[in-house]
C-alpha positions as CSV (number, residue, x, y, z in Angstrom):
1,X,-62.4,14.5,-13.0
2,X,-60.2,11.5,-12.8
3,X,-57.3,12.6,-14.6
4,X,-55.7,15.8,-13.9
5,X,-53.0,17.3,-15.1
6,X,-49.7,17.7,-13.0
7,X,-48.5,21.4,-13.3
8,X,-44.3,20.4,-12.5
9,X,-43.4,23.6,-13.1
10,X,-40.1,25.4,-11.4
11,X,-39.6,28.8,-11.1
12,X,-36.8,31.2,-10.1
13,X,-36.3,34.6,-8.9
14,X,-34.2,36.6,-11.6
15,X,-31.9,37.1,-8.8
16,X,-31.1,33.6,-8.8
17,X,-33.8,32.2,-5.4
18,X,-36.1,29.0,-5.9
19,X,-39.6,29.9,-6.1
20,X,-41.1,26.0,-6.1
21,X,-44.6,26.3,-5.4
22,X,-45.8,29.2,-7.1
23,X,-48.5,29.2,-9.7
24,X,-48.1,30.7,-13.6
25,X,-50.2,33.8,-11.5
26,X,-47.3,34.0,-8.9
27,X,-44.4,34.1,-11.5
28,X,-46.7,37.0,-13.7
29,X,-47.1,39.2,-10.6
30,X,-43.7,38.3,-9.3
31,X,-41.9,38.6,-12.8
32,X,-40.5,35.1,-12.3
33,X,-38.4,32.6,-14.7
34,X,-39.5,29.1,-15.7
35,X,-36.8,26.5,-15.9
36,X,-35.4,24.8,-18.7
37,X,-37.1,21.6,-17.9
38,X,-40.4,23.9,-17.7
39,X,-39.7,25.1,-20.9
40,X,-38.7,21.3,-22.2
41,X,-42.0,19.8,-21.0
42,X,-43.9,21.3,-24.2
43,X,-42.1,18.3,-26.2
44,X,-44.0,15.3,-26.3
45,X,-42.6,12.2,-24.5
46,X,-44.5,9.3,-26.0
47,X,-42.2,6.8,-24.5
48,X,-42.9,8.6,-20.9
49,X,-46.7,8.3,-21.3
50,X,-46.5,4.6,-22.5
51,X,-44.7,4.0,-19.3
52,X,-47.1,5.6,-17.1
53,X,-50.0,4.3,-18.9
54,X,-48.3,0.3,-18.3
55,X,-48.2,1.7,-14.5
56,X,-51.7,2.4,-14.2
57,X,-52.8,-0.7,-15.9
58,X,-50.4,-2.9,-13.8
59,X,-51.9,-1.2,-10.7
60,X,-54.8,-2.0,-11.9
61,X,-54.5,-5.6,-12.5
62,X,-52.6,-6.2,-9.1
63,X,-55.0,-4.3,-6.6
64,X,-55.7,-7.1,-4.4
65,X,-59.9,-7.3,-4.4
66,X,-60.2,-6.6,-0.8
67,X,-58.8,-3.2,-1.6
68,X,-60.9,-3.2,-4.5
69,X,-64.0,-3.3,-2.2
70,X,-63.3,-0.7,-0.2
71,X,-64.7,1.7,-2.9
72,X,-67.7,-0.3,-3.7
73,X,-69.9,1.3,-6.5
74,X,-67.6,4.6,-6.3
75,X,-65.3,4.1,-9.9
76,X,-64.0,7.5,-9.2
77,X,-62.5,6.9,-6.4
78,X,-61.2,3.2,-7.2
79,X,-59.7,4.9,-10.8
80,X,-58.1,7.4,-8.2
81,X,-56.7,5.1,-5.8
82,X,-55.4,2.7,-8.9
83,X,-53.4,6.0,-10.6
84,X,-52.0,7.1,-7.3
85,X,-51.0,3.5,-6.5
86,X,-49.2,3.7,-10.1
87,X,-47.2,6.5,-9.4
88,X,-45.1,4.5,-6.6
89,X,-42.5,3.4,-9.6
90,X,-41.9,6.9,-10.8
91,X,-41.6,8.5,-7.0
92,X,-39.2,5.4,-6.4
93,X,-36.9,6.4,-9.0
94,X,-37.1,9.9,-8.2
95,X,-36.2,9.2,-4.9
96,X,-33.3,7.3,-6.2
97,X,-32.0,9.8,-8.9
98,X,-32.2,12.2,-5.8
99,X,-30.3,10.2,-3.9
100,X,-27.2,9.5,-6.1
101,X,-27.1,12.9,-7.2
102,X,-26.8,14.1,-3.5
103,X,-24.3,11.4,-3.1
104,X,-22.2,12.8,-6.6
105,X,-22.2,16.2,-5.0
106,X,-21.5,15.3,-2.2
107,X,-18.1,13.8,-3.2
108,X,-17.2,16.6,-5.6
109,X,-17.4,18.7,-2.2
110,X,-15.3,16.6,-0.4
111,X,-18.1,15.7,1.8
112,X,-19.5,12.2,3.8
113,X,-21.2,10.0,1.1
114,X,-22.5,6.2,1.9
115,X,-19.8,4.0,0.9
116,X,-21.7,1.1,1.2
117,X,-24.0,2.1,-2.0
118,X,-22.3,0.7,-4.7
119,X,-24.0,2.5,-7.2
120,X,-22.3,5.1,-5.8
121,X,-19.0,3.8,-5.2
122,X,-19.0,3.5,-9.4
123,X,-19.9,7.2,-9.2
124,X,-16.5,7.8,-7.1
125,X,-14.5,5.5,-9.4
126,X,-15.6,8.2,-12.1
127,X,-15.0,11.4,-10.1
128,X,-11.4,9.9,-9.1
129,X,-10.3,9.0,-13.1
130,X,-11.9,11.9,-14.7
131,X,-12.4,15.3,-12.8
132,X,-9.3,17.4,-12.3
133,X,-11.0,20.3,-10.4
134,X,-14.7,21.5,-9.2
135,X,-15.6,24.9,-10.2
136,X,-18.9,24.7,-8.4
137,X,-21.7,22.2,-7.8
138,X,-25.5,22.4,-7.7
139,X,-25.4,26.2,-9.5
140,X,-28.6,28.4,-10.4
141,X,-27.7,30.0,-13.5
142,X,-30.1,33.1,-14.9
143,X,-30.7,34.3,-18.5
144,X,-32.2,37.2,-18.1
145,X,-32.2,37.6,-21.9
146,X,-34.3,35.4,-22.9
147,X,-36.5,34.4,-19.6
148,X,-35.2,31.7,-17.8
149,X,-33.3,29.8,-15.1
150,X,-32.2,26.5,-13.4
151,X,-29.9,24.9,-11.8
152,X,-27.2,23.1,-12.9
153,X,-25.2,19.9,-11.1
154,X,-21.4,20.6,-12.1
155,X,-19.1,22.7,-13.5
156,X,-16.4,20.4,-14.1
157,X,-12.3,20.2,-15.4
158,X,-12.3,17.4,-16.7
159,X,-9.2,15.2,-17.5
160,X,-9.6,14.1,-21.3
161,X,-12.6,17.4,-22.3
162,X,-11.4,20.5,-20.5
163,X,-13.7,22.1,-18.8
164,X,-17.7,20.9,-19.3
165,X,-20.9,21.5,-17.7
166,X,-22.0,18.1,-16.1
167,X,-25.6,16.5,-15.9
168,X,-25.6,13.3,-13.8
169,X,-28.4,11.1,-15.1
170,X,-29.8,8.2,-13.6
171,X,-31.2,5.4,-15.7
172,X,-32.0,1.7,-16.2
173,X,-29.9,0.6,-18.8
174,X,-30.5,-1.5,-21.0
175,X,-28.5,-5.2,-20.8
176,X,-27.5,-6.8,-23.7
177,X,-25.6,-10.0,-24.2
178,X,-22.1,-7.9,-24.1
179,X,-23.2,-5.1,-21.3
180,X,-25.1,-2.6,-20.4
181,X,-26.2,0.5,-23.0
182,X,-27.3,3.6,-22.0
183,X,-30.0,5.5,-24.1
184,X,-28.7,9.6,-24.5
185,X,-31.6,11.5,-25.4
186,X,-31.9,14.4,-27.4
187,X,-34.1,16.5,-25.1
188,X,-31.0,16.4,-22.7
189,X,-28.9,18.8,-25.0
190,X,-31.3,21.6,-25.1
191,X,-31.5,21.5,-21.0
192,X,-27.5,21.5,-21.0
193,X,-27.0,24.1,-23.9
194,X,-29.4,25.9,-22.2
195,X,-27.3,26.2,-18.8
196,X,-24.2,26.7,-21.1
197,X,-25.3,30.3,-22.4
198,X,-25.7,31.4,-19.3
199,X,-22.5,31.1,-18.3
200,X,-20.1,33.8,-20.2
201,X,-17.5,31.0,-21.9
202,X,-20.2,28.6,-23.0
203,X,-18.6,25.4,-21.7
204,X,-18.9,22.1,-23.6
205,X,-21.8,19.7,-22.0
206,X,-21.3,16.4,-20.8
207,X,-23.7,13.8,-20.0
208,X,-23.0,11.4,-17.2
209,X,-25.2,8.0,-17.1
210,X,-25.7,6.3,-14.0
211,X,-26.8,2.6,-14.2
212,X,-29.5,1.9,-12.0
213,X,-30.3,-1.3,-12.5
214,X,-26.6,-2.7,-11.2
215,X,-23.5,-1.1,-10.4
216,X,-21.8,-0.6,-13.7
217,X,-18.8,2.0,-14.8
218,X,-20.6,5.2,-15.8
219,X,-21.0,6.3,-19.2
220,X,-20.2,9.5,-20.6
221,X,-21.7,11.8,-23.5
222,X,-19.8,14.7,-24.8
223,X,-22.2,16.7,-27.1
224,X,-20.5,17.9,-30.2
225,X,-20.1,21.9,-30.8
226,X,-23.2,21.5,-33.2
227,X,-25.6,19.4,-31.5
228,X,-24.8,22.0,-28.3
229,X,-25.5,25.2,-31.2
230,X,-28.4,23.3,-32.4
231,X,-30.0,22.5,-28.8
232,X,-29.8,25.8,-28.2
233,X,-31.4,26.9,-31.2
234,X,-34.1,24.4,-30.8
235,X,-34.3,25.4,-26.9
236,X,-35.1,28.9,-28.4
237,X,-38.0,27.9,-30.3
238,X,-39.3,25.6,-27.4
239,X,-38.8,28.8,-25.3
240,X,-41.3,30.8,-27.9
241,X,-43.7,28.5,-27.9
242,X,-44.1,28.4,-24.3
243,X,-44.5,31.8,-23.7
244,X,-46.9,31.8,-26.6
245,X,-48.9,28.5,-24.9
246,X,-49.0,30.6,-21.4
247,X,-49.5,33.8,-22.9
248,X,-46.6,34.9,-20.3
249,X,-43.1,36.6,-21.2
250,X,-40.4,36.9,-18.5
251,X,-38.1,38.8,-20.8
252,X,-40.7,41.4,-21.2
253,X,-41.6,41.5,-17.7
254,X,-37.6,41.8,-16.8
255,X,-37.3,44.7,-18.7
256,X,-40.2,46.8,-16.9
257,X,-37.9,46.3,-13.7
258,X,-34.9,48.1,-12.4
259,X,-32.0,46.4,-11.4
């Protein structure tokens, strides 16, 4: 088989431990929690797989042909050397997401950041206008209610909002004659509302955009009361239909243990 499927599923303990690695088996003998980006991954992306699918084909296209004859008459191994060749863009801009959030944290903690990244220099210049006070950084948060956990980047007092759960995102903006626009996507609400209920006051969410593709003031989304009550709701039904999907339910298997 050529093209597999990538299992990027994350799983925690119910007392709040990473469990990376472990397989749908693991978390049903274990009684462990997918993450709300586990549970999000049963929406389609079709603007995600175009992407990936323009990877492949520009790998493709630009293998050089002496690498091309290293594989002879063996297609399956060409095809697999041209998709893992195409998966350099996305690991690059993991790497860099990675990276500034480490760096965002890193200055809500008061601790050594690179100054010379600019990109994160803009990320400073946000911190020092807009956050009052840290309540914590780089949180997992449980629900043992319904089955799940993650971790979230801030828990933030914020000068104009109050108080607001904060998702840094990294992305390449789009540039338009008069600036930059960030694109806020809807999935991102159920991931944040999801965090929210687990923490007993339900803070507002915030979205934080990170230009990528040069240093630019970051741009900020606070999600009304509604779409928050609505991401939840719709997080719920996502939630549902992946238990259904892997015929596995963490709340059920929570309640056969003893705390």
């Amino acid at each position: 088989m050529i093209l597999k499927q990538e299992d990027s599923s994350h799983w925690y303990t119910v007392d709040g431990r990473p469990a990376y690695g472990k397989t749908l088996r693991d978390a049903r003998k274990e009684a462990l929690l997918p993450s709300p980006s586990s549970i999000n991954s049963m929406l389609s992306a079709p603007g995600l797989e175009l992407w990936k699918q323009q990877q492949i084909l520009e790998a493709a296209l630009t293998m050089p042909e002496e690498e091309r004859a290293k594989y002879g008459d063996d297609i399956e191994a060409l095809a697999n050397a041209i998709i893992e060749d195409s998966k350099a863009a996305t690991r690059k801009a993991a790497d860099r997401g990675t990276d500034v959030h480490h760096g965002a944290e890193a200055m809500l903690n008061n601790e050594y950041w690179d100054k010379e990244d600019p990109t994160l220099v803009k990320v400073n210049e946000w911190i020092q206008a807009n956050v009052v006070s840290k309540r914590w950084t780089e949180e997992i948060l449980i629900n043992k209610d319904l089955g799940y956990g993650g971790r979230a980047d801030a828990l933030l007092e914020h000068q104009e909002h109050g108080l607001v759960l904060v998702d840094f995102k990294t992305q390449k903006c789009r540039k338009l004659k008069k600036g930059f626009r960030p694109t806020y996507y809807d999935k991102w609400i159920l991931q944040l509302a999801a965090y929210s209920e687990c923490i007993d006051y339900k803070p507002r969410c915030l979205s934080v955009v990170i230009n990528t593709v040069e240093p630019t003031d970051c741009y900020e989304k606070l999600w009304s009361d509604e779409e928050q009550k609505r991401g939840y709701e719709m997080f719920i039904n996502l939630h549902a239909l992946w238990c259904w999907t892997k015929n596995y339910y963490p709340a059920q298997e929570l309640s056969t243990l003893a705390f």
